[in-house]
C-alpha positions as CSV (number, residue, x, y, z in Angstrom):
1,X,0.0,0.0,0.0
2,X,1.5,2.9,-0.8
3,X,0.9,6.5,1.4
4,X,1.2,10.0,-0.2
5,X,1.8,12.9,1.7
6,X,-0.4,16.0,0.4
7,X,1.7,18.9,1.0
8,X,-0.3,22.7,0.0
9,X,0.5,25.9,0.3
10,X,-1.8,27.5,3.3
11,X,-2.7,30.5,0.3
12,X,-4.0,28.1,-2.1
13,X,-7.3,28.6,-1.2
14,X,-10.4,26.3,-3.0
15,X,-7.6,24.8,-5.3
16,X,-7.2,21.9,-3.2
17,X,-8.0,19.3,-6.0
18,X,-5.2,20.8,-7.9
19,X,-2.9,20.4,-5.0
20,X,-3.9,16.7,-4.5
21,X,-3.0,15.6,-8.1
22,X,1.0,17.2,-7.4
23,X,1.3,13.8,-4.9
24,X,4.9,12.8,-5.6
25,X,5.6,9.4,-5.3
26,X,9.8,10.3,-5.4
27,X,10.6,11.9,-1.9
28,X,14.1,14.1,-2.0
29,X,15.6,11.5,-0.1
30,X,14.5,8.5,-2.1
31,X,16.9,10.7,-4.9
32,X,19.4,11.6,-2.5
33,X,19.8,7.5,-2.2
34,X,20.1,6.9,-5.9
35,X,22.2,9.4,-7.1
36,X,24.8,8.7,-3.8
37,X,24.5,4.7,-4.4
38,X,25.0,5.6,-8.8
39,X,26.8,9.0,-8.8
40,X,29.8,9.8,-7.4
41,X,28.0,12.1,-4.4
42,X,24.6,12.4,-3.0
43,X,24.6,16.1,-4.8
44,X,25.8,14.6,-8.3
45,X,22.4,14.7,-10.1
46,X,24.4,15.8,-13.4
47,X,26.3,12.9,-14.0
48,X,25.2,10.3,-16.9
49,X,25.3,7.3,-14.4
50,X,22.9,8.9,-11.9
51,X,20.4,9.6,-14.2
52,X,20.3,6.6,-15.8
53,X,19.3,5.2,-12.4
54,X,16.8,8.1,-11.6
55,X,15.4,7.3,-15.2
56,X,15.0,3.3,-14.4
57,X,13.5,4.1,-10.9
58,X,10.8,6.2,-13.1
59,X,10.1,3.9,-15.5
60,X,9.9,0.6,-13.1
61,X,7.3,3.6,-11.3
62,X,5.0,4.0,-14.4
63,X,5.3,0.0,-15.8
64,X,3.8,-0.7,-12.3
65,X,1.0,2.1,-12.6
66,X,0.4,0.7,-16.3
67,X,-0.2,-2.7,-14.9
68,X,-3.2,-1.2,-12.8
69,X,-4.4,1.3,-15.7
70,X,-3.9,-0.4,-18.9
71,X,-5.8,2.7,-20.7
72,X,-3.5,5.5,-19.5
73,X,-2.1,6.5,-22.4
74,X,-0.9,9.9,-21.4
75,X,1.1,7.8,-19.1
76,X,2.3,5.1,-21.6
77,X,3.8,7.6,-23.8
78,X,5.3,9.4,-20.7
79,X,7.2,6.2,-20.3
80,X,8.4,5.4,-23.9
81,X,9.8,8.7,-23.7
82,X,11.9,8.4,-20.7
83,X,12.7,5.2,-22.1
84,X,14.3,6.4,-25.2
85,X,15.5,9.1,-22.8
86,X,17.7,6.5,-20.9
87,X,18.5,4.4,-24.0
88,X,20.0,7.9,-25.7
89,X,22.0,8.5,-22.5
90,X,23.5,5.1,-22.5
91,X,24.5,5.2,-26.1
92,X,25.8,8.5,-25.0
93,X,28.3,6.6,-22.3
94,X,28.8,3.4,-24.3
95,X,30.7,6.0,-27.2
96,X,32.3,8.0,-24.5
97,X,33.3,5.6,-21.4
98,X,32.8,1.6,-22.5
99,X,33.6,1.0,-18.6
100,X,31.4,3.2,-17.0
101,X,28.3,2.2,-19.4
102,X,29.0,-1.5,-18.7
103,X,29.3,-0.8,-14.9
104,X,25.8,0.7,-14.6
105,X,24.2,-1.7,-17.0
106,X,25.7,-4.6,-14.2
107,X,24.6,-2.1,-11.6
108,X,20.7,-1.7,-13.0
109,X,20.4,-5.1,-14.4
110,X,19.2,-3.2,-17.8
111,X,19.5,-6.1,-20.0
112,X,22.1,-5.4,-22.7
């Protein structure tokens, strides 16, 4: 079961339906985790390696959701798009650094 923390501003009056659809389901410090266990600190969110990880925890996200919602479309082309999004970075680190793209591949388990 999953628990989302609604989190308005007190000025934001009788938009509160609008506040309750900007539920996050990625806290700051389930990031902080993934770019210190991928990146080479907790504040390295530029590096290729961390996002590739931040991009897979994403998609693993929305397959879930689309295994609930099989009609969400808006969603489904949310996630091909970070999927080509991660496949461009890692063809990106597999021309510049063969090492580090196979490390993270090991790392993810991204099947390649």
């Amino acid at each position: 079961m999953k628990i989302f923390v609604y989190l308005c501003p007190p000025d934001f009056g009788n938009k509160i339906i609008n506040c309750l659809r900007m539920k996050t389901y990625l806290p700051a410090e389930k990031k902080q985790e993934i770019f210190g266990q991928y990146g080479k600190s907790n504040a390295d969110t530029g590096s290729a390696e961390s996002q590739v990880a931040l991009f897979s925890y994403r998609i693993a996200h929305l397959t879930d959701h689309l295994k609930t919602n099989r009609k969400d479309y808006a969603t489904q082309r949310s996630l091909l798009k970070l999927v080509g999004k991660r496949r461009r970075l890692l063809d990106y680190l597999k021309a510049t650094d063969i090492e580090r793209y196979r490390n993270i591949v090991k790392a993810l388990n991204l099947r390649k």
